[in-house]
GUVEXPA-322550 format. One record per residue: z, y, x of N, C-alpha, C in turn. Coordinates in steps of 0.1 Angstrom, whole numbers, padded with zeros to 4 digits, always signed. Example, Ala and Ser with C-alpha at 12.3 -4.5 7.8 and 13.67 -1.06 7.14 Angstrom:
2
+0078-0057+0132+0078-0045+0123+0078-0033+0132 +0071-0022+0128+0071-0011+0137+0079+0000+0129 
This chain:
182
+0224+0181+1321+0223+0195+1319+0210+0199+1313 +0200+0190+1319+0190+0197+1314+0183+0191+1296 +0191+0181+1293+0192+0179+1280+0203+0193+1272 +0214+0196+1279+0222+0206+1272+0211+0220+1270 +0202+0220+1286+0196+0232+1283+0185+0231+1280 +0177+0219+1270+0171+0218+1263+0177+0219+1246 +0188+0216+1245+0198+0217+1235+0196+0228+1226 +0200+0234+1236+0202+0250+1238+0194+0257+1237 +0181+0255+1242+0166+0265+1238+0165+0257+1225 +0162+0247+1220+0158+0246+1206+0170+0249+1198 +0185+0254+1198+0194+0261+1189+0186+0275+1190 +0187+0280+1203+0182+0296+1203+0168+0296+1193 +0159+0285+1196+0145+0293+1187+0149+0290+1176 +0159+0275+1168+0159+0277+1156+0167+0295+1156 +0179+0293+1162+0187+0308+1156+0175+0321+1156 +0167+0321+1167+0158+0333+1165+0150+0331+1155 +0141+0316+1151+0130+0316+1138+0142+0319+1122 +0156+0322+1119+0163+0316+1113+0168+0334+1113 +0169+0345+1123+0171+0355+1126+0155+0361+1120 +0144+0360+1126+0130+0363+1123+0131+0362+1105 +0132+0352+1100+0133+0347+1087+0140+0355+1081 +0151+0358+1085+0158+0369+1080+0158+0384+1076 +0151+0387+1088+0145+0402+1092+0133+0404+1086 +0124+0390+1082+0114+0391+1071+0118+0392+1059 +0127+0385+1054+0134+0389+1045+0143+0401+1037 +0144+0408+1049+0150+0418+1046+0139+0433+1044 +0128+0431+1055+0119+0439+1054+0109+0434+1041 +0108+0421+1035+0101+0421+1027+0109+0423+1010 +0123+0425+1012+0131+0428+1002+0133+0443+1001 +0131+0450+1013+0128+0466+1008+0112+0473+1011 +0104+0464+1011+0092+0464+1004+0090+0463+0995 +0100+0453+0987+0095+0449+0972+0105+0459+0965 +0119+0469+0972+0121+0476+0966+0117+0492+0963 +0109+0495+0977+0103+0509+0978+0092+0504+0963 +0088+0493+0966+0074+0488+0955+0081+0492+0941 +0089+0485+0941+0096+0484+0928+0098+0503+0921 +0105+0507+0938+0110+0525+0932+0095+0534+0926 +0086+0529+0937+0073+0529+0930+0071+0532+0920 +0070+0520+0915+0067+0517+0902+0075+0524+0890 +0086+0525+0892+0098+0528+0886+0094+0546+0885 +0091+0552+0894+0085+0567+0895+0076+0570+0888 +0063+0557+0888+0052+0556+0884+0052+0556+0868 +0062+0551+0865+0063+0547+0851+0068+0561+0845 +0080+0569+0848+0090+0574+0847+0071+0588+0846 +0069+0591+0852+0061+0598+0852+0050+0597+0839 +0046+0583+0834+0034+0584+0829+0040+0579+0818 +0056+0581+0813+0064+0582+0800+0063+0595+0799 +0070+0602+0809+0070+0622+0804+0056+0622+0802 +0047+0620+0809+0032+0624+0802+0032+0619+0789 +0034+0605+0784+0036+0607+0771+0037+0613+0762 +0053+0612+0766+0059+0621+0754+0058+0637+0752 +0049+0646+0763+0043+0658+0763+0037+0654+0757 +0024+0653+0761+0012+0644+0749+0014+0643+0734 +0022+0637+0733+0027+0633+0721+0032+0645+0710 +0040+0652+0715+0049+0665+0714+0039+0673+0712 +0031+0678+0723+0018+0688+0725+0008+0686+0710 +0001+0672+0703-0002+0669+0694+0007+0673+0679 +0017+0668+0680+0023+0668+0672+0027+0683+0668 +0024+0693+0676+0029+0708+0671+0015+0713+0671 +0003+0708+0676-0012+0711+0669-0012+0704+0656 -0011+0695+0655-0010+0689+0640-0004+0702+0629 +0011+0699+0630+0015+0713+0624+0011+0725+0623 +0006+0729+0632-0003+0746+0638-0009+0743+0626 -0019+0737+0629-0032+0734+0621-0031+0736+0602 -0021+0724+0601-0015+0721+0586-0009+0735+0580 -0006+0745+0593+0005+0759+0584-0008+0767+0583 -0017+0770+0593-0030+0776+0592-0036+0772+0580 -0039+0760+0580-0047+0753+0565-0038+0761+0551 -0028+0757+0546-0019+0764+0539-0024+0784+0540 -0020+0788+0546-0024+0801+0550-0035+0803+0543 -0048+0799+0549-0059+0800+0546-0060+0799+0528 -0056+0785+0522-0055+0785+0510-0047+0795+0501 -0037+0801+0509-0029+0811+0499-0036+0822+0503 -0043+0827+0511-0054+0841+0514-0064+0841+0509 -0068+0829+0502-0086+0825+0504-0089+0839+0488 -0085+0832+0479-0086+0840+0469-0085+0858+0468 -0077+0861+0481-0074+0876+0483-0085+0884+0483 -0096+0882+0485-0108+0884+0491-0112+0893+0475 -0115+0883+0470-0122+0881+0454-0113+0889+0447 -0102+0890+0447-0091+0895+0437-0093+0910+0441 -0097+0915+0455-0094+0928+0456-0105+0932+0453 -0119+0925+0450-0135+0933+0448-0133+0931+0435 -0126+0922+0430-0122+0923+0410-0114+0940+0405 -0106+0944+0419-0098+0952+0410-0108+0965+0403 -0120+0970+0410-0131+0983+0406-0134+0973+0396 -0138+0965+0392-0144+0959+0378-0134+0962+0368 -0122+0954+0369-0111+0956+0361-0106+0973+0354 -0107+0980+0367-0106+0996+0366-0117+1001+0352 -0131+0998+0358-0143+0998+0349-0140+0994+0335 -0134+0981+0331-0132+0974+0323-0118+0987+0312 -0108+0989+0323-0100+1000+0316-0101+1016+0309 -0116+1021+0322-0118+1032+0316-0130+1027+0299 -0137+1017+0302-0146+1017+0287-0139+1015+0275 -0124+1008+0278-0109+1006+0267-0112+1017+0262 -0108+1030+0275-0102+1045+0266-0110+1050+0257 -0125+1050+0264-0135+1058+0260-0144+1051+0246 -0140+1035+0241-0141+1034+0230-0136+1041+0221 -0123+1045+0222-0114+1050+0216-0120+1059+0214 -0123+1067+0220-0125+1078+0218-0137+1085+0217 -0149+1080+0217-0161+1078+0218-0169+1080+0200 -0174+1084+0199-0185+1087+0189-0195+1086+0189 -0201+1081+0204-0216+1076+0206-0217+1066+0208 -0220+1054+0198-0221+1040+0204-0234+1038+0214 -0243+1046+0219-0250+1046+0228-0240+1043+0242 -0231+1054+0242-0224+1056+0257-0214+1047+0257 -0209+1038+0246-0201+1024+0246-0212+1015+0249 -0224+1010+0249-0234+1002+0250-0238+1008+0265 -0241+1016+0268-0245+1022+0284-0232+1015+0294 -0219+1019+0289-0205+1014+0294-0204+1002+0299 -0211+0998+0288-0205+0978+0282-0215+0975+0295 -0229+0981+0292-0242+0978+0305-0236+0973+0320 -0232+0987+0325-0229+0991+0335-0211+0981+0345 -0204+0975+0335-0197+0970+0334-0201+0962+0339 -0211+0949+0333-0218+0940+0332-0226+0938+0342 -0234+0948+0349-0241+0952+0363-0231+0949+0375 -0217+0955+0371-0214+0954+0383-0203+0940+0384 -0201+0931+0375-0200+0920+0379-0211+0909+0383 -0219+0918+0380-0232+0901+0384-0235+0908+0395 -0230+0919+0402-0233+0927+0418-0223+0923+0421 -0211+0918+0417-0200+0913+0424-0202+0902+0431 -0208+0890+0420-0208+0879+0414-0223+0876+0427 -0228+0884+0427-0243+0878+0434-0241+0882+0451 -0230+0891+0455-0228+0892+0464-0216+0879+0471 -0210+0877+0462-0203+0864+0469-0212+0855+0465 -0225+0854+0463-0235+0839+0469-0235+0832+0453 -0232+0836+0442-0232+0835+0433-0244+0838+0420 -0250+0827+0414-0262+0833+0408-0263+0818+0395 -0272+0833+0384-0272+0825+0371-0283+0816+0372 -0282+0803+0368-0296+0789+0368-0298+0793+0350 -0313+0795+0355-0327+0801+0351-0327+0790+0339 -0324+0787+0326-0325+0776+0319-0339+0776+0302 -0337+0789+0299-0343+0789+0287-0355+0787+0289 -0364+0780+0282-0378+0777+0286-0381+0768+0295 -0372+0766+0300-0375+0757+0316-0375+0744+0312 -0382+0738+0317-0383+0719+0317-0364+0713+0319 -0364+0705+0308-0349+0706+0312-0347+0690+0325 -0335+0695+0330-0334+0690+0344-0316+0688+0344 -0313+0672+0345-0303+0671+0345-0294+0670+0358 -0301+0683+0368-0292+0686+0380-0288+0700+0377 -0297+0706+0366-0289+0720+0368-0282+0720+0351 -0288+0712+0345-0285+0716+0326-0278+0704+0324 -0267+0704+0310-0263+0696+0305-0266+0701+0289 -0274+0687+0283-0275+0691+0273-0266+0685+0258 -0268+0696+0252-0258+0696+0241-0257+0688+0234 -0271+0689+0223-0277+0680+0215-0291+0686+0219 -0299+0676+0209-0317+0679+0211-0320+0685+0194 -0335+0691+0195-0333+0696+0181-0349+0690+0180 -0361+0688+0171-0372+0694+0172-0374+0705+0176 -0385+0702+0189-0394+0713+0190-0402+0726+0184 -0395+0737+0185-0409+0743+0173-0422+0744+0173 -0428+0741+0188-0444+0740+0187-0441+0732+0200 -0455+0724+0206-0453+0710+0216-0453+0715+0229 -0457+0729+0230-0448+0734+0247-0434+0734+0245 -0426+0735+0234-0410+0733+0239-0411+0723+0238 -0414+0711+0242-0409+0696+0240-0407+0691+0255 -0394+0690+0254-0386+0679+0264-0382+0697+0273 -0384+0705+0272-0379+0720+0277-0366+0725+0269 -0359+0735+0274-0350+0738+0267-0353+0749+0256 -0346+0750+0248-0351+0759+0235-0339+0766+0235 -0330+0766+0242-0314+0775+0237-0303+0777+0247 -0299+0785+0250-0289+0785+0260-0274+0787+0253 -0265+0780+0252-0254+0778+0248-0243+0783+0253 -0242+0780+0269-0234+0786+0279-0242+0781+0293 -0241+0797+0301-0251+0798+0312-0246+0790+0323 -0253+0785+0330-0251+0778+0343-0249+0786+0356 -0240+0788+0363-0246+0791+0374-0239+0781+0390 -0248+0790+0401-0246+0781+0415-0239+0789+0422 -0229+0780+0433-0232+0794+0444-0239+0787+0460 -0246+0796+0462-0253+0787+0470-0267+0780+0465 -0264+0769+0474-0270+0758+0464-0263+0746+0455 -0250+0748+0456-0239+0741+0450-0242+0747+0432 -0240+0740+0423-0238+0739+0413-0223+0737+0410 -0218+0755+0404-0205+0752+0399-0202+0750+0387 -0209+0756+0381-0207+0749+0363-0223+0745+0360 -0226+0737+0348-0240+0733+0346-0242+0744+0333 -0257+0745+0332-0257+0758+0320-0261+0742+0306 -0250+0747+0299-0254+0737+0281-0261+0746+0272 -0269+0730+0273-0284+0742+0263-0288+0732+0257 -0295+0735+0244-0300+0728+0236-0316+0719+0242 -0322+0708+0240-0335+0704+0240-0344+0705+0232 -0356+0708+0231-0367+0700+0221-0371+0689+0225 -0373+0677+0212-0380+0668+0214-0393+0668+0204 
């Protein structure tokens, strides 16, 4: 008997290490599955952040690109509506050629016309580069051709203005073409 009931305690501790084994098993299989749901949350989570993210960019992108557009089809509005009083100016000195008998007050007209585009012109940042007489300088002038100098202060200076230069700013938008002396 006491072999049976030694038998017998070593079946029960295998069955309990064999039950234990099992119950580890089981507890370490819904560890690995809360771990797993975890993860699975964790993920599920930090995809929607993505794809907001992603979405969120993607309609700043757009914003941006219709604003940009906008801007370009406005930009010019600006200029076009301080053109229209020139333009106006430009219509009344039409009539009054016409009809005019004083080439003084066609010359006063033509003046005044001419004033108020270079007051247009200098108010949007706009200005004529200083060329005749000046040492020529091939950041503001492009020269045409060269001619002889008439006396040896115009030499290597400009002697002619062809068509005027101007900037706006300090930007150079057209260069003024002028003749040289050599």
């Amino acid at each position: 008997m006491a072999k049976k009931n030694k038998k017998d305690s070593v079946k029960k501790d295998k069955n309990q290490t064999v039950n234990s084994e099992k119950k580890n098993s089981v507890k370490k299989n819904n560890k690995n599955k809360k771990v797993e749901i975890d993860f699975e949350e964790k993920f599920n989570q930090l995809n929607d952040k993505y794809l907001r993210l992603t979405a969120e960019y993607d309609n700043y992108r757009k914003r941006t690109l219709k604003e940009r557009m906008e801007l370009m089809k406005n930009a010019g509005e600006d200029i076009l509506i301080n053109l229209l009083p020139v333009i106006d100016n430009i219509d009344r000195a039409k009539q009054s050629i016409e009809d005019a008998k004083d080439l003084d007050s066609i010359k006063e007209g033509i003046n005044l016309i001419h004033k108020n585009i270079v007051d247009f012109l200098s108010n949007k940042g706009i200005s004529e580069i200083k060329a005749e007489g000046e040492v020529f300088d091939t950041d503001l002038h492009e020269a045409i051709t060269k001619i002889p100098a008439p006396n040896n202060k115009l030499k290597g200076k400009v002697v002619d203005v062809i068509e005027k230069g101007y900037k706006m700013r300090d930007k150079i938008i057209r260069y003024a073409k002028v003749v040289v002396g050599e």
